[in-house]
C-alpha positions as CSV (number, residue, x, y, z in Angstrom):
1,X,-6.9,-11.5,3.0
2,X,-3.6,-9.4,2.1
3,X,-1.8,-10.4,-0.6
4,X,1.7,-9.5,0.5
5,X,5.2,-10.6,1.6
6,X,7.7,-8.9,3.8
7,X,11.2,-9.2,4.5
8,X,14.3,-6.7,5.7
9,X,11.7,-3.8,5.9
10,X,10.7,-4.5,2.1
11,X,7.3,-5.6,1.1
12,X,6.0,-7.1,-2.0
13,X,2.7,-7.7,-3.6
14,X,1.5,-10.8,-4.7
15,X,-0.7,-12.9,-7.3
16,X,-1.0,-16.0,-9.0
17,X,-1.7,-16.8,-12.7
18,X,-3.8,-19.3,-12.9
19,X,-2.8,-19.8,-17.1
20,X,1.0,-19.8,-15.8
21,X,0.3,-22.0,-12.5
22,X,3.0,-19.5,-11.0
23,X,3.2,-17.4,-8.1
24,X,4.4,-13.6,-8.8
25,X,5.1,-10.6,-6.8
26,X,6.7,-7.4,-7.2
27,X,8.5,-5.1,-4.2
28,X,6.7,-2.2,-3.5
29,X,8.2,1.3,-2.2
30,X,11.2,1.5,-4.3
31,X,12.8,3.6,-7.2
32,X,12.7,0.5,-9.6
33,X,10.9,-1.9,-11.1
34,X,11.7,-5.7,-9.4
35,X,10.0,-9.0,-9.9
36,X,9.7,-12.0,-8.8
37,X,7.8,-15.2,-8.9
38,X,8.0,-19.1,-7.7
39,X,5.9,-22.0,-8.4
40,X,5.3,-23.0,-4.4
41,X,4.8,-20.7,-1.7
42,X,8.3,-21.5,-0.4
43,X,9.9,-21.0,-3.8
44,X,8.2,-17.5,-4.1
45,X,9.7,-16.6,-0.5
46,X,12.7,-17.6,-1.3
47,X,12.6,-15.7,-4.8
48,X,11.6,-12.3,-3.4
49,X,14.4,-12.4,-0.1
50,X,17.1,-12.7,-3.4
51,X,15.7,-10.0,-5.4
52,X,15.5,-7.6,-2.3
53,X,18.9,-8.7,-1.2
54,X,20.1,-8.4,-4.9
55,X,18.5,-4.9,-5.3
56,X,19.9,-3.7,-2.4
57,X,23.7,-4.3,-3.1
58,X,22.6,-3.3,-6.7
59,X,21.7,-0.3,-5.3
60,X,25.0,0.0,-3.1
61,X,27.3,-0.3,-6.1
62,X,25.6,2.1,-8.0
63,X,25.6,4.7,-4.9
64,X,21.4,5.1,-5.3
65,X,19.0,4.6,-2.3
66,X,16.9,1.9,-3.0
67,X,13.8,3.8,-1.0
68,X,11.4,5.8,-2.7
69,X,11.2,9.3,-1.1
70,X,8.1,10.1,-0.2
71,X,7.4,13.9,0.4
72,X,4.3,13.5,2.6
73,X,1.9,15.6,0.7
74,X,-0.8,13.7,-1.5
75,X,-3.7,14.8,-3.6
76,X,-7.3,12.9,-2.4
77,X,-10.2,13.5,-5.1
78,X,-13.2,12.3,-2.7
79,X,-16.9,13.1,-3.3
80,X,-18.2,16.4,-2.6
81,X,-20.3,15.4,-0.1
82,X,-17.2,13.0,2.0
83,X,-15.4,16.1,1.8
84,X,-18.4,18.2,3.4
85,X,-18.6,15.4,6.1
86,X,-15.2,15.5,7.2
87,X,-14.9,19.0,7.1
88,X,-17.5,19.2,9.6
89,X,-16.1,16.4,11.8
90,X,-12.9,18.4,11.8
91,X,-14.6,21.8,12.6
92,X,-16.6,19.7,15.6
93,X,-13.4,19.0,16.8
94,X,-11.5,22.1,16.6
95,X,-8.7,20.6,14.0
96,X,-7.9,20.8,10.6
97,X,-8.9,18.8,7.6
98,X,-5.3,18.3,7.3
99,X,-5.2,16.9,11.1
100,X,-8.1,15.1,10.6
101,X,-7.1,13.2,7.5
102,X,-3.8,12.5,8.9
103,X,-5.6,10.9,11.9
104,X,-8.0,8.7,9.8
105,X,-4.9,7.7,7.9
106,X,-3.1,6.8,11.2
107,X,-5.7,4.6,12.2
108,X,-6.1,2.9,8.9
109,X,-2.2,2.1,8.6
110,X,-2.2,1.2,12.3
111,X,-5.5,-1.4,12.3
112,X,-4.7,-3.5,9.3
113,X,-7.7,-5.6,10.2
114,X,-10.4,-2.8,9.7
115,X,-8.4,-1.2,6.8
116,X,-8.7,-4.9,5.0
117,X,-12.3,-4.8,5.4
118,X,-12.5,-1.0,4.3
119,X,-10.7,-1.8,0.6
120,X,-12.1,-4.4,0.0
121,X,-14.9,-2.6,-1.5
122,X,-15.0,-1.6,-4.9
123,X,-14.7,2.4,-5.6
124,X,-17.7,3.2,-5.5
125,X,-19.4,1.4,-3.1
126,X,-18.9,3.1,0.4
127,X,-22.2,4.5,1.6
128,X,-20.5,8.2,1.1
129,X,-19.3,7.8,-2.6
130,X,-23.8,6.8,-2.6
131,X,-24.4,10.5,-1.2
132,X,-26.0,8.5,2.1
């Protein structure tokens, strides 16, 4: 299950508080910090499409892009023995780590259903981080 809301190209996490009996989110991929919650499901739709459309001519006004730039390079700390691994895949296939990552990455991103399943483990668990 993904835990997430989408609207205008925005998307937003999600959880409830059980103590609270509320809804909350926040939007994800931007510069600032913005909230939002709502007691029903409707309510919390409702709640995040104003506080993107609200950030957004925030952000207008203020002359700021309301994306966070992204520079497309990323550090990945991975067991020794994952890294070995792919390394080798990608020497079998005559491509870099780099291409191979990117391709595993593509996949994930693409496949939402297989990715779901794949995070849903704890760090820790995969049969790699176990040195299988």
């Amino acid at each position: 299950m993904i835990n997430s809301l989408t609207y205008n190209g925005y998307t937003a996490s999600i959880s409830y508080s059980s103590v609270d009996e509320v809804f909350f989110g926040k939007v994800l991929g931007i510069n600032d910090l913005v909230n939002f919650e709502g007691t029903s499901v409707s309510e919390l739709k409702e709640s995040f499409q104003e506080a993107v459309d609200d950030y957004i001519e925030t952000c207008k006004t203020l002359g700021k892009s309301p994306e966070k730039a992204y520079k497309g390079v990323f550090n990945v700390r991975v067991p020794s023995i994952l890294h070995k691994k792919a390394a080798t895949i990608a020497s079998q296939h005559d491509i870099t780590l780099n291409d191979f990552v990117k391709s595993v990455l593509e996949y994930a991103v693409t496949h939402e259903d297989v990715t779901a399943e794949l995070v849903s483990n704890k760090p820790g668990e995969s049969s790699y981080a176990m040195g299988a």
